[in-house]
N, C-alpha and C positions, 0 to 999 in steps of 0.2 A: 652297679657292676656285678656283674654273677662272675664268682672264681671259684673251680674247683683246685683241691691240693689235695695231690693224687701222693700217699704216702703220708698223713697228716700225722701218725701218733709214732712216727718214726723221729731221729735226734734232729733233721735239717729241718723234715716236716711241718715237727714242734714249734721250729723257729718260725718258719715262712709262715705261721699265724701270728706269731707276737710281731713279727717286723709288718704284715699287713696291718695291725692294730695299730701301728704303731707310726705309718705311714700312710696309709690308704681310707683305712673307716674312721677317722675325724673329719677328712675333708670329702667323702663323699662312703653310701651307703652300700654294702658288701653284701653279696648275699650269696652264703659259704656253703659249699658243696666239698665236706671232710671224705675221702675216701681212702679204702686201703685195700689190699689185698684179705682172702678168706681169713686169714689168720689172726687179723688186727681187728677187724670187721666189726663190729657192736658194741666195740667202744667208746667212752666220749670224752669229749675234748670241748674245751673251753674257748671263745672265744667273742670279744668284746662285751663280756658280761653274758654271756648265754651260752647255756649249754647244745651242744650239737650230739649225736650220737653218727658214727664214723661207718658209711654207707660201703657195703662188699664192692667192687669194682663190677664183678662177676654180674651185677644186680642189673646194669642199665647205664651207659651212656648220658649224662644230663648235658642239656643245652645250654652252655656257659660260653661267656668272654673271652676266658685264660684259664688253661688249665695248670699249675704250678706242678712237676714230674719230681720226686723227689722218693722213688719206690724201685730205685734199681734200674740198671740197663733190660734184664727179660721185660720187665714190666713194659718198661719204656717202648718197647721195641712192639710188642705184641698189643698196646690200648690207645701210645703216643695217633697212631693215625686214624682210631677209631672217634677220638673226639676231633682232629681237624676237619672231618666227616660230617660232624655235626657243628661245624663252624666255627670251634675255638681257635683259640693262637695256644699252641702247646708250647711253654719254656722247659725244656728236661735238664735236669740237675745232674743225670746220668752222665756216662762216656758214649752212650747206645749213640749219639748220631754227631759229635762233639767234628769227628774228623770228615762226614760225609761232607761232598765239595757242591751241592745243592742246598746245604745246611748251616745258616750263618751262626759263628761261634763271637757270643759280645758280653763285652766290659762295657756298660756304657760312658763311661768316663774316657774310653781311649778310640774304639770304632764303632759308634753310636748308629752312625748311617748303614752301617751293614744290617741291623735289625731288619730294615726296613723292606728286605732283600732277602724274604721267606715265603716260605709257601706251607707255610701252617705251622712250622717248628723252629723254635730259634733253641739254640745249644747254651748252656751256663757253663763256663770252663771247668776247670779241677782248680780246689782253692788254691794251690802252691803258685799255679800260674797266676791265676788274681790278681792277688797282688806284686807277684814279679812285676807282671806287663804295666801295672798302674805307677812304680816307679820306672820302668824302662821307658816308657811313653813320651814322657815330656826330654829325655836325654837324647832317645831318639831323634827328635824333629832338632833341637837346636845343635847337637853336636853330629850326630850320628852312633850307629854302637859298631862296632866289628866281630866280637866276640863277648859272649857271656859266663862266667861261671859261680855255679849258684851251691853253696849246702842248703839243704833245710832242718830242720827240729822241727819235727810236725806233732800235731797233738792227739794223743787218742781218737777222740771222739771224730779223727777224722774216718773213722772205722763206723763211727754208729754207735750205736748202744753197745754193740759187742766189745767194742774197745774200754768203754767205760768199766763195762761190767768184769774186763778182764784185769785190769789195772787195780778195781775196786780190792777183786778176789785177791789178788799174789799179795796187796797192801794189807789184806787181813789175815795171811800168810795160808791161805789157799789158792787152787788152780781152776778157771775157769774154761768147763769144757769145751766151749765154742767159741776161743779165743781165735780173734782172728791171724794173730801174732806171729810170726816164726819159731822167734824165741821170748823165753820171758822177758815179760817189757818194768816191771817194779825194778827200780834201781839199776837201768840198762838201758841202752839205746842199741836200736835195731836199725841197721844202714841198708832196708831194705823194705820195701812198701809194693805188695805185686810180686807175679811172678816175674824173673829175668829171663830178658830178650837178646840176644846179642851180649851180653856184660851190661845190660842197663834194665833197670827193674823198671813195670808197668806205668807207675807212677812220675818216672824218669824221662822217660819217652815221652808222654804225654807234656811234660813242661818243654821238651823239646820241638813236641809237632804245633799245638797248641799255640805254642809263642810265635812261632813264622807264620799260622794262620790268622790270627789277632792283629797283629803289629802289620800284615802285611809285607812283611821284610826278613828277608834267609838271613835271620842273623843267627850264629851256631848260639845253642845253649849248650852248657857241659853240665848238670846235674848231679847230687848225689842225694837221693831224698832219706830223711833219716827219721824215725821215732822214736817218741822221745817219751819218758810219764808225765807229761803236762798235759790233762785233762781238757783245755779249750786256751787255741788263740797257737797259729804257726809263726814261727821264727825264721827270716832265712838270711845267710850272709852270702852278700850279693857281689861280684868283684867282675866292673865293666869295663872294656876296654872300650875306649869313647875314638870318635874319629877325628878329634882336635882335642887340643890340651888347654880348654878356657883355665881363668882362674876360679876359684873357689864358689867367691862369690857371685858368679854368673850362674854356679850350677845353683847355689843357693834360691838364686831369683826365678829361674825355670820351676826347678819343684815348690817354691812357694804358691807360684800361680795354681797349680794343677790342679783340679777337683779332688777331694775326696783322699788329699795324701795331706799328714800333719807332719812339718817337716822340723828336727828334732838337730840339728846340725851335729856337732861333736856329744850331745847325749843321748842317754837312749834310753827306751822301756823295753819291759817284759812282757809275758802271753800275760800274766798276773793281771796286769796293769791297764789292761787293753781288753779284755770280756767285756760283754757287752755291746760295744763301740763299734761303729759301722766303718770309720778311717783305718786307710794304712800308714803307718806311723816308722818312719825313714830317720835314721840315728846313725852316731857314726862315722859319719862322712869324713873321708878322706883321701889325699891322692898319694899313692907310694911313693915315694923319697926318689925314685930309681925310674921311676916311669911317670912322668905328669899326664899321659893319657889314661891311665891306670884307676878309676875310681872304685871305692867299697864301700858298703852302706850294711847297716844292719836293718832289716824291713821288717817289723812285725803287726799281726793283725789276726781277729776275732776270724776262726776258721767257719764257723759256721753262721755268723752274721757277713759278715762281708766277703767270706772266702764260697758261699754259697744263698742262702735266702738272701738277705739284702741284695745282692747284685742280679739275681733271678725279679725280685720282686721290682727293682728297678727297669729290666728291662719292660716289664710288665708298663710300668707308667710312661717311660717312653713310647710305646708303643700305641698307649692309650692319649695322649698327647695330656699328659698332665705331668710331667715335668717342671 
């Protein structure tokens, strides 16, 4: 299988080769086409025991499988159709095509079929939604939802390097000039991610538009995304209004079934706790005293393995029919 990852020496990039390694080149052979932009260009990057040296974009087009987008919306936007051109299936990590309505946006764990329903470009969500959708999913189908409202604590690095590097700088009690931050992020949390649109920041919207394209179903989300100094792994507290009032442990039974969620009932983890780990990890559960339709979950998960590469490189295997 020829895969290029276009964006490879960037923070998701990085991953989308260890999760290939990690998922893909034991059971069948990879043959990796590292690419970036002028500015990353010559350098190298490791992967399954061999070293690569990370090819300008600028340079050529190579005739690959999949090309994994994990180099921004301009990138995406200006190279995403130069390799469907040359045959690839482009998965873009980007927002560049996430909401276009020719361009199917998937979880595979929740609207699988919809990959299959491209025409060269399949969309990878924003990680907040990820894993929202992947506990809303299964709630979805047996009760129904009516309304959502979600905080997050999201983690640096959902910035990229820039956020690490910013968090790094304020913790060594310096300022990092191209932070991508509002305000200081070292010992603060910023309820704001994007610019604001209406009273709802970039980031905000996106888990709003995102989730009724996913799920298939206008169900409202109310958002407040927040950042937080935890280096890797999003946190959200999720409070669903469901459209019957089962008991407990019915919901229990639903999310135990579901792919790819570890259901954690009355306990719960941290970002800490959960690096690395491809699941999203559902704690907390309960239904308010005052409303039995009323449920809350605390959801947390690895932002950049499952809230981006992983679920990119999954659709990659769906697609390829090795699932």
């Amino acid at each position: 299988m020829k895969v290029a990852v276009v964006g490879a020496t960037g923070l998701v990039g990085q991953t989308m080769l260890r999760v290939l390694e990690e998922k893909v080149a034991p059971q069948e052979p990879v043959e990796l086409y590292p690419i970036a932009t002028r500015r990353s260009a010559g350098k190298k990057v490791n992967f399954f025991g061999r070293e690569y040296v990370v090819r300008d974009i600028k340079e050529g087009i190579p005739e690959v499988d999949f090309a994994l987008f994990s180099a921004g919306a301009e990138a995406s936007r200006m190279y995403a159709p130069a390799f469907v051109a040359r045959g690839a299936v482009v998965i873009d990590n980007s927002s560049a095509y996430r909401m276009d309505p020719k361009v199917p946006l998937v979880v595979p764990q929740v609207n699988p079929k919809d990959a299959f329903n491209h025409s060269g470009i399949v969309a990878n969500p924003n990680c907040s939604t990820i894993q929202m959708v992947m506990f809303l999913k299964p709630l979805l189908d047996a009760f129904g939802v009516e309304e959502v409202h979600v905080v997050t604590f999201q983690a640096v690095s959902g910035a990229g390097y820039k956020g690490l590097f910013a968090l790094e700088a304020e913790e060594e009690g310096g300022f990092y000039d191209n932070t991508p931050f509002a305000k200081r992020i070292h010992r603060n949390v910023i309820p704001q991610i994007g610019e604001f649109v209406e009273g709802y920041s970039k980031e905000e919207w996106k888990m709003i538009n995102e989730t009724k394209k996913i799920l298939h179903a206008d169900v409202p989300v109310n958002p407040t995304t927040v950042r937080v100094p935890v280096k890797v792994g999003h946190s959200e507290a999720v409070h669903v209004l469901l459209g019957s009032a089962p008991p407990i442990e019915d919901v229990y039974k639903v999310l135990e079934r579901f792919p790819g969620l570890v259901l954690l009932g009355e306990d719960y983890v941290t970002p800490a706790d959960v690096e690395g780990r491809d699941e999203v990890f559902v704690g907390r559960l309960r239904f308010h005293p005052d409303n039995p339709r009323l449920l809350s979950a605390w959801v947390v998960a690895d932002n950049l393995r499952r809230g981006a590469a992983t679920n990119a490189v999954e659709i990659m295997q769906l697609l390829a029919g090795r699932t």
